[in-house]
C-alpha positions as CSV (number, residue, x, y, z in Angstrom):
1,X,28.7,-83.0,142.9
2,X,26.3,-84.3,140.8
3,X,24.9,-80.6,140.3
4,X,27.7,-79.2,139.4
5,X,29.0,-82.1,136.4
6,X,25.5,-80.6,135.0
7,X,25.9,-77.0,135.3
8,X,29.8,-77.2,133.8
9,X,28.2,-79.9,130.9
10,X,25.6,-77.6,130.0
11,X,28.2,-74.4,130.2
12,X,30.7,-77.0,128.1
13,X,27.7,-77.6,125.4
14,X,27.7,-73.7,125.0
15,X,24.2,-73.2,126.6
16,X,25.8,-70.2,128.5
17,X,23.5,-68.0,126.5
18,X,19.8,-67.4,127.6
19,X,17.4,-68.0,124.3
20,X,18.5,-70.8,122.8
21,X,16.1,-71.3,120.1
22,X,14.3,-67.9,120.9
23,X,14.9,-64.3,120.9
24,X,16.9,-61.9,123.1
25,X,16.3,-57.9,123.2
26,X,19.7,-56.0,123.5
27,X,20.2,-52.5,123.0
28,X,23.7,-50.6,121.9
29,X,24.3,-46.6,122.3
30,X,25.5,-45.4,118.5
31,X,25.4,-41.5,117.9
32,X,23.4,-40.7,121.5
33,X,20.7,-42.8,120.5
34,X,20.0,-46.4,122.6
35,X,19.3,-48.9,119.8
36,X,17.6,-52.0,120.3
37,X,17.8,-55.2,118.3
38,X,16.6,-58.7,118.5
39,X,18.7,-61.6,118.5
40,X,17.3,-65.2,117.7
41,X,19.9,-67.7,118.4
42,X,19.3,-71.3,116.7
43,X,18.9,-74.6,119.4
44,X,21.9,-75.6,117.8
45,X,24.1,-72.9,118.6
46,X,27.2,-73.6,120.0
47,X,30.0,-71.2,122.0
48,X,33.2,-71.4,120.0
49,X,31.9,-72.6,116.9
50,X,31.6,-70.1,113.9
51,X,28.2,-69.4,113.4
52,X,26.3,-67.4,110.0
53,X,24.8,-64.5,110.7
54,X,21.8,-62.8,108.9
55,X,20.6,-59.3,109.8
56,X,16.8,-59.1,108.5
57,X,15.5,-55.5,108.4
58,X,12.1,-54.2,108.1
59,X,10.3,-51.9,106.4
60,X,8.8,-48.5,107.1
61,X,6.5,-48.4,109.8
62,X,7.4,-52.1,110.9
63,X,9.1,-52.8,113.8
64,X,11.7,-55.8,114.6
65,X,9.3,-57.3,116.8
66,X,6.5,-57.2,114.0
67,X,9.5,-58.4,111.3
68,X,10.7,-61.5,113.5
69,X,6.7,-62.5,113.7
70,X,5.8,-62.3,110.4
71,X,9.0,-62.8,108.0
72,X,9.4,-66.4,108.9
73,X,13.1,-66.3,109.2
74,X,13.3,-68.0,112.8
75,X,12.4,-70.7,111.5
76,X,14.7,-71.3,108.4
77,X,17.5,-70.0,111.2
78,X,16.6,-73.2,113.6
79,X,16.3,-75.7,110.7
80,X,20.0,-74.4,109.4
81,X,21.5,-73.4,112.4
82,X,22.6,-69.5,111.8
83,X,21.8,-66.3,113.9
84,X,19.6,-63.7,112.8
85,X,19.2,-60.4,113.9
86,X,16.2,-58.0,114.0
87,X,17.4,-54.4,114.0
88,X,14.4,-51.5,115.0
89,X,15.3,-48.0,112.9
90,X,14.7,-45.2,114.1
91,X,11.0,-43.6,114.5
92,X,10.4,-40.0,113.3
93,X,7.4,-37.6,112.2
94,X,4.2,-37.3,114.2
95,X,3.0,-40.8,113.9
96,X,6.2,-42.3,114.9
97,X,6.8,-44.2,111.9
98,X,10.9,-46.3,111.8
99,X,12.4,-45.5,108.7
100,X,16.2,-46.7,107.4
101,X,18.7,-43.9,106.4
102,X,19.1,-46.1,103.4
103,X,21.3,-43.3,100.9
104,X,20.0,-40.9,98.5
105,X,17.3,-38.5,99.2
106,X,17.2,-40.1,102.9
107,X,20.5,-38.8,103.6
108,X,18.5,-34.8,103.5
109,X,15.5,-35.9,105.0
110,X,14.9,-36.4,108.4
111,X,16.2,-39.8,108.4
112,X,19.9,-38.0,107.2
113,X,20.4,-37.4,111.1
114,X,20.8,-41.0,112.1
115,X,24.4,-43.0,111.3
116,X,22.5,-46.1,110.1
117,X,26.0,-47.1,108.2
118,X,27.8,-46.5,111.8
119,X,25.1,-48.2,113.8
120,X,25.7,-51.3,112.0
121,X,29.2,-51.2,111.6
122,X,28.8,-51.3,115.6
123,X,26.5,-53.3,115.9
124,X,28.6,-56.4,114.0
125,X,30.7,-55.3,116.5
126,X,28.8,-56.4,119.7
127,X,27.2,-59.3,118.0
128,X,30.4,-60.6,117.4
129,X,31.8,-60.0,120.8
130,X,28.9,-61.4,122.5
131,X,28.3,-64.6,120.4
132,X,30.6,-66.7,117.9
133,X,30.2,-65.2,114.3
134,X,31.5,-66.5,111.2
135,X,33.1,-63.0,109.6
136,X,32.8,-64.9,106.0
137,X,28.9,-65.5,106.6
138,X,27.7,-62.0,107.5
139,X,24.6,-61.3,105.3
140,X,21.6,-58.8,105.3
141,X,17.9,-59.4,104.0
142,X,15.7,-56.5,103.6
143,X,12.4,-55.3,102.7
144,X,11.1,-51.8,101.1
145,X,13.3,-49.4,103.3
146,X,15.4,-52.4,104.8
147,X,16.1,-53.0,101.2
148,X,17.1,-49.6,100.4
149,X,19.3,-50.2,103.4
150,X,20.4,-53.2,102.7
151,X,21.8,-52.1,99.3
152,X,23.5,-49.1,101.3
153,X,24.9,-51.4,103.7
154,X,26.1,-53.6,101.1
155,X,27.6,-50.7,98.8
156,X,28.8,-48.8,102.2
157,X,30.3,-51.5,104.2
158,X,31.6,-54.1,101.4
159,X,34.5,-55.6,103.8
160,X,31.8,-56.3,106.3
161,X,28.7,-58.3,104.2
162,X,29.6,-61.3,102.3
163,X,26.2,-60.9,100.2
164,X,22.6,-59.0,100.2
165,X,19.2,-59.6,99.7
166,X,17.1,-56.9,98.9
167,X,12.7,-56.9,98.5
168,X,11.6,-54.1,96.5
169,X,15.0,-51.4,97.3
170,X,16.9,-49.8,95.6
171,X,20.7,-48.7,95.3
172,X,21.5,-44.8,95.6
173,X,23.4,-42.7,93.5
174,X,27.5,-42.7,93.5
175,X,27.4,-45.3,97.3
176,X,29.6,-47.6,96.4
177,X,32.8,-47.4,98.7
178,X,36.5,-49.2,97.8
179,X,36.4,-52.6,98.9
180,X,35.8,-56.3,97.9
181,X,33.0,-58.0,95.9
182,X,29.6,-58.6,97.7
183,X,26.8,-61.0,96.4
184,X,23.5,-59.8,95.4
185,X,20.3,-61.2,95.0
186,X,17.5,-59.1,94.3
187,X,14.1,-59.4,94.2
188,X,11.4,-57.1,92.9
189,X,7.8,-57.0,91.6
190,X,7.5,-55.1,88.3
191,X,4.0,-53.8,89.4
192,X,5.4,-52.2,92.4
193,X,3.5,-48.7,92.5
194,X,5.4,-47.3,95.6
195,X,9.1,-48.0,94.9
196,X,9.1,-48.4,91.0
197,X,10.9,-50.6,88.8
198,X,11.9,-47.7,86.8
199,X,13.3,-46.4,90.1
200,X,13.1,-43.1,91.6
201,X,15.6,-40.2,90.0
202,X,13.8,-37.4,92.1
203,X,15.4,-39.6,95.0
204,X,18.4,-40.1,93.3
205,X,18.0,-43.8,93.5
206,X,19.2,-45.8,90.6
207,X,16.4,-48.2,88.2
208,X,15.9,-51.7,89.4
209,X,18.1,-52.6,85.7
210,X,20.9,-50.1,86.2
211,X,21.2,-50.6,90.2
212,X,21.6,-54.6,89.3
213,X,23.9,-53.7,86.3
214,X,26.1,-51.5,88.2
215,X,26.5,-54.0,91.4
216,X,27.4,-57.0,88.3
217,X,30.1,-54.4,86.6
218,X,31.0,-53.2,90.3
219,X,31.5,-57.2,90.9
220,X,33.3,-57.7,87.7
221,X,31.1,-60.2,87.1
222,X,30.5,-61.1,83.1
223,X,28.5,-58.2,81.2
224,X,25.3,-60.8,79.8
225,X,23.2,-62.6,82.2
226,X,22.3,-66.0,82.0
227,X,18.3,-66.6,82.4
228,X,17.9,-69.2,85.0
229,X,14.0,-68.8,84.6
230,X,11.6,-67.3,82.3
231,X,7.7,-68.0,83.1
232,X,4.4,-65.8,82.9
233,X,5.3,-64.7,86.8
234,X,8.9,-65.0,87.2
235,X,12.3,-63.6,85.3
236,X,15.3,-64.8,87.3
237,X,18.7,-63.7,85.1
238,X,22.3,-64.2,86.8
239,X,25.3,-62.3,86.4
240,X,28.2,-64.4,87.0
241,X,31.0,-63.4,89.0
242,X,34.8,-65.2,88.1
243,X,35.0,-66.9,91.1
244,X,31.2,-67.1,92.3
245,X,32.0,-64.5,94.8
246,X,29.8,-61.8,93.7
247,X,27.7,-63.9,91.8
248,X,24.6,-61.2,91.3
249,X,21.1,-62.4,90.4
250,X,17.7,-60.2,89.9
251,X,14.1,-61.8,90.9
252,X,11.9,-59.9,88.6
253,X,7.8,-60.8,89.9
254,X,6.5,-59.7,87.0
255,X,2.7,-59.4,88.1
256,X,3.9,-59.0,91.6
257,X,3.4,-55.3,93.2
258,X,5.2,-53.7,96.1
259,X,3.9,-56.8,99.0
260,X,5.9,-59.7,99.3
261,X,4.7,-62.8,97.2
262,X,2.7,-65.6,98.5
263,X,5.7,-68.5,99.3
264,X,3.9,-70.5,97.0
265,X,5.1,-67.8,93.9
266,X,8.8,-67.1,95.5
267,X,9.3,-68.0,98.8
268,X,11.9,-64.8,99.1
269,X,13.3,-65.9,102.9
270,X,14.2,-69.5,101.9
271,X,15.7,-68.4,98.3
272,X,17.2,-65.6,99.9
273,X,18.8,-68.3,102.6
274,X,20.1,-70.9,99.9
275,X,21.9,-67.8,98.1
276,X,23.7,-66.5,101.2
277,X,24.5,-69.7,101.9
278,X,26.2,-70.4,98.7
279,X,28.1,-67.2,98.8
280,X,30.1,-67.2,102.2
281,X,33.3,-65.1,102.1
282,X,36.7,-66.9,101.9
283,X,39.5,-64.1,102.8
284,X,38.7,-62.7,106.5
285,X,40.2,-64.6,109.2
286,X,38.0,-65.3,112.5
287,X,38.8,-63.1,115.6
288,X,38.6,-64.1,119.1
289,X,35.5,-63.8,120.3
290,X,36.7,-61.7,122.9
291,X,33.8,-58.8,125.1
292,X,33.7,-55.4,123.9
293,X,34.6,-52.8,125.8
294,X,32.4,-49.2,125.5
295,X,29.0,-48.5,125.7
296,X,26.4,-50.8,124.6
């Protein structure tokens, strides 16, 4: 008797998932490809109660596994209680190397093959069938190709990310699609040799300046930025958005190359955190969490 007050206790407490406080690997089928993905649930998630969720993509060559270890997000994720999510690309050339299909010149290449823009359209899908996720706190964080990919995400799928946060991306050409506002932070260093500043028109992706500019008029947000913070290593300027949803605000590193800074000169994961945070959605309604039926 005693055994089973426990089990239906710890069931009632939402323990029902393996992994609290660690990571799951989970795989979905999207365009005859198996995918696989890594889900870190916080210790303090709970079954029925609506939880953020942050999808935090790597860059070329990484892998998920190598991400989750080194990014630091787990931890942020335990202390504030949201789910994040470590998607692998897919792997192509000789060497095997993941790469994001993250718009522009990617879209011919190789990488133009794979439905990254589907894959995680499903892939909200079964996350949000097999755990409870807050629809208004969807968010992706990105670095190098996830940031090209997490602009295309944001720009493809608008109705689906409350807000992005991109390391040294850049937006495509022409990608936005119909749909409402998404917050942007950005975050860039000026000495970045591989994917430049200036941006890269023989990839048809837009300028760090102009990509920024056109998610801020895409947001309606007001024309002039307001300089937040001006130092000898660090321009932050904010386009404001009428409501604060949409808000958009560039991180420019200015001595700062195409590696992520020290945390002790812009700790990117926790800023990137406290602006998602800020900037939940407030017009989609919660769904039952209810299991998915099709292939996973």
């Amino acid at each position: 008797m005693l055994r089973i007050l426990v089990i239906s206790l710890t069931i009632s407490l939402g323990a029902a998932h393996a992994g609290l406080g660690g990571t799951e690997v989970k795989t979905l089928v999207h365009g005859g490809r198996t995918r696989s993905y890594r889900v870190h649930l916080p210790p303090s998630y709970r079954e029925g109660s609506p939880t953020a969720l942050v999808f935090a993509l790597h860059g070329y060559g990484d892998t998920a596994a190598g991400f989750e270890k080194t990014i630091g997000f787990n931890h942020i994720a335990d202390r504030e209680g949201f789910i994040v999510v470590y998607p692998n690309a897919v792997a192509f050339g000789d060497q095997q190397k993941q790469l994001w299909n993250g718009g522009g010149a990617y879209e011919i290449w190789w990488a133009g093959q794979v439905d990254d823009v589907g894959f995680f359209a499903k892939l909200i899908d079964v996350v949000s069938a097999q755990y409870t996720i807050d629809p208004n706190r969807i968010f992706v964080f990105g670095t190098s190709s996830g940031g090209f990919m997490a602009h295309h995400l944001g720009a493809r799928l608008p109705d689906r990310f409350a807000a992005i946060a991109p390391w040294a991306g850049l937006l495509a050409y022409n990608d936005f699609a119909a749909g409402p506002p998404v917050s942007v932070i950005h975050f860039h260093g000026a000495q970045d040799k591989g994917v430049l500043y200036k941006g890269l028109p023989n990839w048809s992706f837009n300028s760090v300046e102009r990509g920024i500019r056109l998610w801020a008029k895409r947001n309606q947000c007001k024309s002039r930025p307001t300089i937040i913070r001006n130092d000898p290593n660090t321009l932050v300027r904010q386009w404001a958005a009428p409501s604060g949803n949409g808000d958009v605000v560039l991180y420019k590193l200015k001595n700062q190359d195409h590696d992520m800074p020290d945390s002790s000169i812009c700790n990117v994961p926790e800023i990137a955190w406290t602006f998602f945070k800020s900037h939940p959605r407030t017009n989609v309604t919660l769904k039952s969490n209810e299991k998915m039926k099709g292939d996973r």
